[in-house]
N, C-alpha and C positions, 0 to 999 in steps of 0.2 A: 510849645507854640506850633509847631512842626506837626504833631499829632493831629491835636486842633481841627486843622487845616486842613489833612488828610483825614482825617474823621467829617469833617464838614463836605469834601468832598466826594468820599463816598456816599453821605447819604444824599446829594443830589443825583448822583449816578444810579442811586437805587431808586431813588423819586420819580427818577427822566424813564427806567426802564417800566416801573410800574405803572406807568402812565401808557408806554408807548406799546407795551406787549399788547394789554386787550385794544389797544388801538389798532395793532393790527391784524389782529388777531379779527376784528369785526371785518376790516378789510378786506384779508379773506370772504370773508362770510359775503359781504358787497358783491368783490370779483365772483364768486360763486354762484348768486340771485341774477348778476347781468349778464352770465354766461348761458342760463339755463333760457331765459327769457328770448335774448336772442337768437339763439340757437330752435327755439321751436318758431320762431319766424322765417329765419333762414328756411325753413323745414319745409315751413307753409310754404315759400315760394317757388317750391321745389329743389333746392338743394340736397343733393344726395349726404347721406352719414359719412361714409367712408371719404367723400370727397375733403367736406370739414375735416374730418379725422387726421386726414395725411397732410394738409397745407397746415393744419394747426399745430401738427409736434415739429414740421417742418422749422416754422417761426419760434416753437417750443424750442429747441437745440440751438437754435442761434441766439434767444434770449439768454439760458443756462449757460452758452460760452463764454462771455465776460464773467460771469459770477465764480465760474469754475480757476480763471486764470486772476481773480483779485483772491480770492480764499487762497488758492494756493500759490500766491506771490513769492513767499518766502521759500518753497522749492523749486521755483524758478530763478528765484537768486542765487540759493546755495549750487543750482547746474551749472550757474552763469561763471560763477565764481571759482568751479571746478576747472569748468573747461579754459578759459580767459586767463586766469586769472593765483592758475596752477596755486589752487585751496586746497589742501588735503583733509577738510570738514566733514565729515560723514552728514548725508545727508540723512533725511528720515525716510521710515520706507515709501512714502510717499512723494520721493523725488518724483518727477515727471517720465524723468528716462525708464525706472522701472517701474511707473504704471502704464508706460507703452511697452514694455517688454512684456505685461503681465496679460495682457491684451492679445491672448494666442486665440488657436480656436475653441477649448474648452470655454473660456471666460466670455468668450463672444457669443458661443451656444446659448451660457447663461443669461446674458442681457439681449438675446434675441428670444428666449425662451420669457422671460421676465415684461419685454415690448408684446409680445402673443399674447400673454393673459391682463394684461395691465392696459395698454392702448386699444390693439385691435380687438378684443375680446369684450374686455371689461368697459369700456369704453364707447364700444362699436354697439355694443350690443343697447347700454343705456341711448345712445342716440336715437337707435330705431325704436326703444320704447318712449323717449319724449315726444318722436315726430308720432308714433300711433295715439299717444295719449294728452299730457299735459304736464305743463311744467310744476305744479304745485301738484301734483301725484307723482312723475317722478325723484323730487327732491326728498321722499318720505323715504323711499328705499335705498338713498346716500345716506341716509341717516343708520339703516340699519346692519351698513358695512362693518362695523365694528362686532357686533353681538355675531351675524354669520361668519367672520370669520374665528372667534371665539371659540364657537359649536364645530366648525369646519378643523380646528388646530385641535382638540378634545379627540373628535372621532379617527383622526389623523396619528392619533399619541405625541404632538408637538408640544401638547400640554394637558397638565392634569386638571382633573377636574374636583379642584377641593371642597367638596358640598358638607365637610364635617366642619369646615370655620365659617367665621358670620361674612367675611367679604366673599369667599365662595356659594355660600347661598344665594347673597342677594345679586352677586353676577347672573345664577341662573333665574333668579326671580326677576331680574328686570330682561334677561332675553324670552324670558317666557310671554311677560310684558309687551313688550315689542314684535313678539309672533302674532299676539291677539289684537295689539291695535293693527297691523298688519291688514289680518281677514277682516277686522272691521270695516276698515277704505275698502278692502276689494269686494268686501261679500254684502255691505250693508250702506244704502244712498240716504233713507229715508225723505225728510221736511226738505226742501230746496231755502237757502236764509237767501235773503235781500238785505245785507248790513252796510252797504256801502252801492252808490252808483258803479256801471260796470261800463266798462267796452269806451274808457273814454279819448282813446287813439283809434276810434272807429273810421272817422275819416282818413286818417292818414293810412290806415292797414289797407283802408279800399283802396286808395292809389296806388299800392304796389303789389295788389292782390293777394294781401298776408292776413284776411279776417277770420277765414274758416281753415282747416286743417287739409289737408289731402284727402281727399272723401276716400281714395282707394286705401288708403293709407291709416287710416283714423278706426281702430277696435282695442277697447282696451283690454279684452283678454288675450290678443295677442301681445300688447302692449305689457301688461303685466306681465306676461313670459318671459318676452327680451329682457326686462328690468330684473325680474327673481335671479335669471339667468347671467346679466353683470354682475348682480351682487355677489352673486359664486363667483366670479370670475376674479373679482376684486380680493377674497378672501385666499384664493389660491397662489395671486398674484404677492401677497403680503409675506405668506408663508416661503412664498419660491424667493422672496428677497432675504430671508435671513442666512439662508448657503451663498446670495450673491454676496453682501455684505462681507463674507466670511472670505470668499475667494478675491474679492475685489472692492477694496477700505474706500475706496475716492467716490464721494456720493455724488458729487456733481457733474466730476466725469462720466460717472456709470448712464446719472440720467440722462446727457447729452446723447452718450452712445445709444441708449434706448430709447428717446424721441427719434434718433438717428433712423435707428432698427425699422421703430413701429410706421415711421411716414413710408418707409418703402414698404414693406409690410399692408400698410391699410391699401397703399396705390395700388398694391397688386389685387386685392380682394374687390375694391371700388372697379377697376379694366374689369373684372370675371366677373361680376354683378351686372354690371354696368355697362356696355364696350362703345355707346354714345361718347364720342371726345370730348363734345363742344360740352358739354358737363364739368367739364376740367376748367374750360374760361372762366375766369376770372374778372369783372369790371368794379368800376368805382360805381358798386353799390354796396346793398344790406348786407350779400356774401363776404365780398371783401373786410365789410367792417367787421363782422363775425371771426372770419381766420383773425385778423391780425387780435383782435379781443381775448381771443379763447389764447392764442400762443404766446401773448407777452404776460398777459396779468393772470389768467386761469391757471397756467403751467410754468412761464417762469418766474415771477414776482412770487405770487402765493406759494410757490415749490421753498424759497430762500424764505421765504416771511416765516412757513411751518418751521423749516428746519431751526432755527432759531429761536423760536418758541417750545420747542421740544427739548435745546438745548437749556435755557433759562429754565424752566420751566416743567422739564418733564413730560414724558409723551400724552399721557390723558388730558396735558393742558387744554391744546388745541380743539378737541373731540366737545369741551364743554361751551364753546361757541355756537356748534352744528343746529340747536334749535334755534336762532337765529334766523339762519336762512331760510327753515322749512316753515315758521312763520313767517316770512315778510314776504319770500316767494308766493307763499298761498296767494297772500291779499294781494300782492302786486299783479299777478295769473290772474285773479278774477276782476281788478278794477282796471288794469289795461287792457288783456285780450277777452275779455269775461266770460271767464271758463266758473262755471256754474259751483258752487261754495254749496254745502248738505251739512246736514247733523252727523253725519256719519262720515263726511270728510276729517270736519272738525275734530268729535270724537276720538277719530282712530288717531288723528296726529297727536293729540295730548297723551293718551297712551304710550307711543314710540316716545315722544318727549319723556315722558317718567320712567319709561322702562330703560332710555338709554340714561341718562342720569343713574337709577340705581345700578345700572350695569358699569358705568364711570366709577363711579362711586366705591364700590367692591375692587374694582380693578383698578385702582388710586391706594386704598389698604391693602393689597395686595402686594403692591410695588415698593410701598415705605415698608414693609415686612421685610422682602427682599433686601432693599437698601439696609437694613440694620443687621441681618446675618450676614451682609459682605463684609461689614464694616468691623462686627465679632467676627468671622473669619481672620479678615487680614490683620486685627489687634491680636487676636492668639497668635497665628503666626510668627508676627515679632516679635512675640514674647515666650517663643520657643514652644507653645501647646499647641494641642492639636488646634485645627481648626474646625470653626460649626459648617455642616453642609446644610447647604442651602437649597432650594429647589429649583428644578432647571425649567423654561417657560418660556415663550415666545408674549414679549408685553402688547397690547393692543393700542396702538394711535391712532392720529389724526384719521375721519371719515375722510374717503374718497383717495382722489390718484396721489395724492401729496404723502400716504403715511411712509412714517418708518416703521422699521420694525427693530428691536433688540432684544436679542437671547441673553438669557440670565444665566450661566450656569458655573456653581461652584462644587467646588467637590474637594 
């Protein structure tokens, strides 16, 4: 009866999760659509990138701080219990004392090196491409974080490039995929569509003077530049976290520390750009509501929702939500601020759409390969034979600032 019971249980536990993973997993995708939207409002009003940038991980690191001290409750008990309470429990290495011990200047390099390409870089650089361009053209090139950093870990030797098996093919066929629909948006506008009324916050943008963009401000091939140029940013930034990872296990910690990094970080480069103060106020407006948006749900809610889902679920879970956003973003960009819809917008995002799916897709078979000569590995083992080697690879996740990264490697 006992069994039962616990069998009945669990499939409600497994019922509540697969319910609740793509639930948040869209959430994400939400916080990600009202980030970008706002954010080229903000833009329009004049709000400088780097200003957003720095108040937004600012808010980022004090969101991650609770999440960091509930995850790691139980090595805050075993300290508690150490020092009070004279326990002689060995903690795990992630007692709290020794990830403040671990916390030298090496490790700090690292997560200040990780804040450079990841917030101010990677981050800095897509701002100034949504404020020169638009929000449903920027969100195409989030989409294409994963395949560039792919090609970026390949040329790198972070990983090999298995073009003799069928999931190594179709990785490279769907970032090739992904290149083409790429220059399609950029190289090719054609028919202008009218599929929906546009511009229907028109009134209200004219009262805070958010309808048209920065005119100095607004070309999109410079606009495209900045953007190509996070995308690399982003991929280098993925790859610099697997030695952090390595040198330093506490992922909530880390990102604290690296919101920490990157807000002073952006402040400095926002002063050197920028050296107007009053640029730094703050009022209860649009701005305001932009920072605190971007820093609790863009970075730390969506940061613990991925993680989580990558945990359940595997890291390419995540990554197959990302068409999502770059549809409804479109249509939301063109039916509230009405940034102009083409055959050739269209077009080119169903391409990135399929070429990142086949690029998922290979790189999912890829992973359960993985997983199955760990698993022959470590069975021979125990069973006194040698063990199968497996191949070593940096796995690809979730698009955007949230991915993890994890190294395979057995031998």
């Amino acid at each position: 009866m006992s069994l039962d019971v616990a069998g009945a249980e669990k499939k409600k536990v497994l019922l509540a999760e697969g319910l609740l993973l793509p639930a948040s997993m869209v959430l994400v995708q939400a916080f990600t659509m009202g980030a970008l939207l706002l954010s080229k409002l903000a833009f329009n009003v004049g709000m400088a990138p780097f200003v957003l940038l720095a108040y937004r991980n600012l808010i980022g690191s004090m969101t991650v701080a609770p999440f960091a001290f509930y995850f790691e409750r139980s090595n805050l008990r075993c300290v508690y219990n150490k020092v009070f309470s004279a326990d002689n429990t060995d903690c795990s290495i992630l007692d709290l004392r020794e990830m403040m011990k671990k916390v030298n200047m090496k490790i700090f390099g690292w997560i200040s090196l990780t804040a450079l390409f990841g917030i101010v870089l990677a981050m800095g650089l897509h701002y100034y491409g949504l404020r020169a361009t638009n929000a449903g053209y920027s969100v195409d090139f989030l989409n294409l974080i994963p395949v560039v950093t792919f090609v970026t870990a390949v040329i790198l030797r972070v990983e090999k490039l298995r073009i003799g098996t069928c999931p190594g093919k179709m990785k490279v066929l769907g970032t090739a995929i992904c290149v083409g629909g790429t220059m399609v948006i950029s190289m090719y506008k054609g028919k202008l569509l009218h599929l929906w009324p546009t511009h229907l916050l028109k009134p209200h943008l004219q009262a805070i003077g958010a309808v048209s963009p920065v005119r100095n401000h607004h070309s999109m091939l410079l606009g495209t530049l900045f953007l190509a140029g996070s995308t690399l940013s982003y991929a280098f930034w993925f790859i610099i976290q697997v030695r952090v990872s390595k040198e330093f296990p506490s992922k909530y910690f880390s990102t604290m520390l690296a919101c920490m990094s990157g807000t002073v970080q952006a402040a400095v480069f926002g002063l050197v750009l920028d050296r107007d103060l009053s640029a730094w106020a703050l009022k209860w407006d649009l701005q305001l509501l932009v920072v605190v948006y971007s820093g609790v749900f863009n970075t730390g809610v969506s940061f613990c929702l991925i993680s989580w889902a990558i945990a359940r679920r595997g890291p390419t879970y995540p990554s197959m939500f990302n068409s999502l956003s770059l549809v409804v973003t479109t249509v939301l960009d063109s039916v509230l601020l009405g940034t102009d819809v083409s055959v050739g917008s269209l077009l080119g995002a169903m391409l990135i759409i399929l070429g990142l799916y086949a690029f998922l897709w290979g790189k999912g078979k890829e992973a359960q390969e993985q997983r199955k000569q760990i698993r022959a590995a470590t069975s021979g083992d125990q069973n006194g034979c040698p063990p199968a080697v497996a191949g070593n690879g940096v796995d690809s996740l979730q698009v955007g600032k949230h991915e993890v990264r994890i190294r395979v490697e057995v031998s």
